[in-house]
C-alpha positions, 0 to 999 in steps of 0.5 A, spaced: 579 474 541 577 481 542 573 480 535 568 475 538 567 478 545 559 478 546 556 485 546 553 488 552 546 484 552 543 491 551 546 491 544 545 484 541 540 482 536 540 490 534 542 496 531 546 501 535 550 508 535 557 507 535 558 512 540 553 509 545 557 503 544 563 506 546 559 509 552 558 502 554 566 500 554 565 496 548 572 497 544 573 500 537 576 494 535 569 490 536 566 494 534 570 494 527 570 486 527 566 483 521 561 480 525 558 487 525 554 490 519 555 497 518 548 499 513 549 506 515 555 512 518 556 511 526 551 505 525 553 498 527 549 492 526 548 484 528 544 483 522 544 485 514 537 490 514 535 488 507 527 490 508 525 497 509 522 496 516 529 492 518 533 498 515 529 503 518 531 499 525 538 500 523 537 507 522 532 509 528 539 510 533 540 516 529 534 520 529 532 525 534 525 524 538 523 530 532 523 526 527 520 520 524 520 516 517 516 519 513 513 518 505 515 512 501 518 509 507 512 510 513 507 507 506 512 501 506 511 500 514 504 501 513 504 496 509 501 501 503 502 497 496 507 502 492 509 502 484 516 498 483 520 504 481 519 507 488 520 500 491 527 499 488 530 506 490 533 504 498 533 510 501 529 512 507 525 517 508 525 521 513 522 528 516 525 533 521 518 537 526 520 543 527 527 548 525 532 544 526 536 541 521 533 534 517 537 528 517 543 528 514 546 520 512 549 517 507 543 512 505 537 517 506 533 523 504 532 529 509 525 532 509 523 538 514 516 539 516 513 546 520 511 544 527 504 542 526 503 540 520 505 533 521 503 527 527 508 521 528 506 515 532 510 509 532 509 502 528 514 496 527 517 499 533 520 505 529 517 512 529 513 515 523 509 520 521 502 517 522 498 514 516 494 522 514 500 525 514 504 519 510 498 520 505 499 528 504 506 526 504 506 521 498 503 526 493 509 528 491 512 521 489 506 518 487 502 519 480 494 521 481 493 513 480 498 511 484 495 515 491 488 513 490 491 505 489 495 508 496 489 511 499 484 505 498 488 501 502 489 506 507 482 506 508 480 499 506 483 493 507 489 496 512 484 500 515 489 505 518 486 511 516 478 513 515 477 517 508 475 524 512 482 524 516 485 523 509 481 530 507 482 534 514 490 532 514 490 535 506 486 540 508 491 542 514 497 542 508 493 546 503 498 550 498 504 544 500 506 540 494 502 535 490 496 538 493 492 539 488 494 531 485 492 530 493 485 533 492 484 530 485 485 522 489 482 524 494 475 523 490 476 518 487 478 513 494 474 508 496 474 504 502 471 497 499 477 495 494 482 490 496 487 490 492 491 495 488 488 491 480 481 492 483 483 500 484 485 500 477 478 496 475 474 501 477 478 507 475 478 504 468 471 503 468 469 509 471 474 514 467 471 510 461 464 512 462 461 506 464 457 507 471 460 506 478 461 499 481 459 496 487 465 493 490 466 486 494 458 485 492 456 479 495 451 476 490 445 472 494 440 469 489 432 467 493 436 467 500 442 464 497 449 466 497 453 465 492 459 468 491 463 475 493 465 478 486 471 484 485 466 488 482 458 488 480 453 491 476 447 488 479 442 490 476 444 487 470 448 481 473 455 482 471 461 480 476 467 483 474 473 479 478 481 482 477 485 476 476 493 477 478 499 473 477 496 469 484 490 466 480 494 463 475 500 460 478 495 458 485 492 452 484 488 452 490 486 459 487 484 457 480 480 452 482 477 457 486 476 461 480 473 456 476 468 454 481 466 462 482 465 462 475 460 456 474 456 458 480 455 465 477 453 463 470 448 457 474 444 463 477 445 467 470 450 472 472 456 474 466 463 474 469 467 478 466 476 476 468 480 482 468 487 483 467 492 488 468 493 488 460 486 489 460 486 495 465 492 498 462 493 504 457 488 502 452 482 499 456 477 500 450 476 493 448 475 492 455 470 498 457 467 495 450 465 489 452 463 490 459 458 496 456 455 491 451 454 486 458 451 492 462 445 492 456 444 486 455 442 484 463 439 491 462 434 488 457 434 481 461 437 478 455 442 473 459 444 466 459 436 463 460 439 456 461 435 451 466 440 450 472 439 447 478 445 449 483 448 443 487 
């Protein structure tokens, strides 16, 4: 009977220190019963955390008020899309403000930080360094790529951050770790990519040599507005569209697409469908044809075709 004595109502539904239990006169052996989780040393739990956001609930108890969720992990609250490797590895990241010691438990890593160097707030009802500080922090975990693919939503469809913040907070952690891989990202971010595959576009085709696209243009021909395309080159009329695994097993979606595709060639734009294959380590063939298309719309040799839009 005492393995199913209900909780204090303070502590139902939540994470909770043992020891604060304890306090609250709960037994040791409710708190051993096997209604409650144990994700990490001194912790117990009504529920199994899986999530990062649900395991940094499970582990906020632990933290002291200097220290915040920090790299890998605040990205992931935030929202920030991250590679899978980094996704995979469970530990939680977390950073200590000052000159006590960094956490130490089973199930996360221990960062230390001096006293002015990062800002937390709290999101998700965790505390985590802010979104400038998580940035700067990533540099030492993600490739060039992978920070700009970071900061391009940061400062685009998550909006948490604007890209001179970005530029202040590295500033203000010049010589840390990854600084120079941080300052290479940082003139590469943009704030008008929606997606990590239209991040991974317009590097390839920047890094290629081709001129820099417009993104999320709106094509409007006489007034009319026709379609928004990933990226564009609109002097010569080429529509560049990133097509994920969304666009292939939605239906809905690739109805969608097509309809684009159509409209686009009605008022004599070139749509050019890109794949992460295509952006990849060998984007020749794509940089190729994307180059022929830009001459070609350059000389107004596209698609001549009477077409009437319905």
């Amino acid at each position: 009977m005492t393995a199913r004595r209900r909780l204090p109502l303070v502590l139902r539904d939540c994470s909770f220190r043992v020891r604060d239990a304890l306090r609250r006169g709960v037994s040791r052996g409710r708190l051993d019963a096997r209604d409650l989780f144990r994700p990490f040393h001194g912790i117990r739990s009504a529920n199994d955390p899986r999530t990062v956001e649900e395991r940094a609930r499970a582990l906020a108890p632990r933290l002291r008020a200097d220290q915040a969720f920090s790299h890998v992990t605040a990205a992931a609250i935030l929202g920030v899309p991250l590679p899978r490797r980094v996704e995979r590895d469970l530990r939680l990241h977390v950073t200590t403000i000052g000159t006590d010691q960094a956490l130490r438990v089973d199930g996360s890593v221990g960062h230390r930080a001096k006293y002015g160097s990062v800002r937390m707030t709290v999101s998700r009802g965790v505390p985590i360094t802010d979104p400038a500080s998580t940035f700067v922090a990533l540099g030492t975990v993600l490739s060039l790529d992978e920070l700009v693919i970071a900061g391009d939503a940061l400062v685009g469809t998550l909006g948490w951050v604007s890209l001179d913040e970005l530029v202040v907070a590295v500033r203000r952690r010049r010589g840390c770790r990854g600084v120079v891989k941080l300052r290479a990202a940082l003139e590469e971010i943009r704030t008008g990519s929606r997606s990590p595959g239209e991040t991974r576009t317009r590097l390839a085709l920047v890094r290629g040599g081709l001129p820099e696209p417009e993104l999320n243009h709106d094509v409007v021909v006489d007034g009319r507005w026709i379609a928004c395309v990933d990226l564009a080159y609109p002097e010569s009329r080429v529509a560049i569209e990133y097509e994920s695994d969304l666009h292939r097993t939605d239906p809905a979606t690739f109805k969608k697409d097509l309809t684009r595709g159509e409209l686009l060639k009605d008022v004599d734009w070139w749509l050019v469908r890109v794949t992460a294959d295509d952006v990849g380590r060998d984007p020749g063939q794509f940089l190729r044809r994307v180059r022929r298309l830009l001459e070609v719309g350059v000389e107004r040799r596209h698609d001549t075709r009477v077409t009437t839009l319905r």
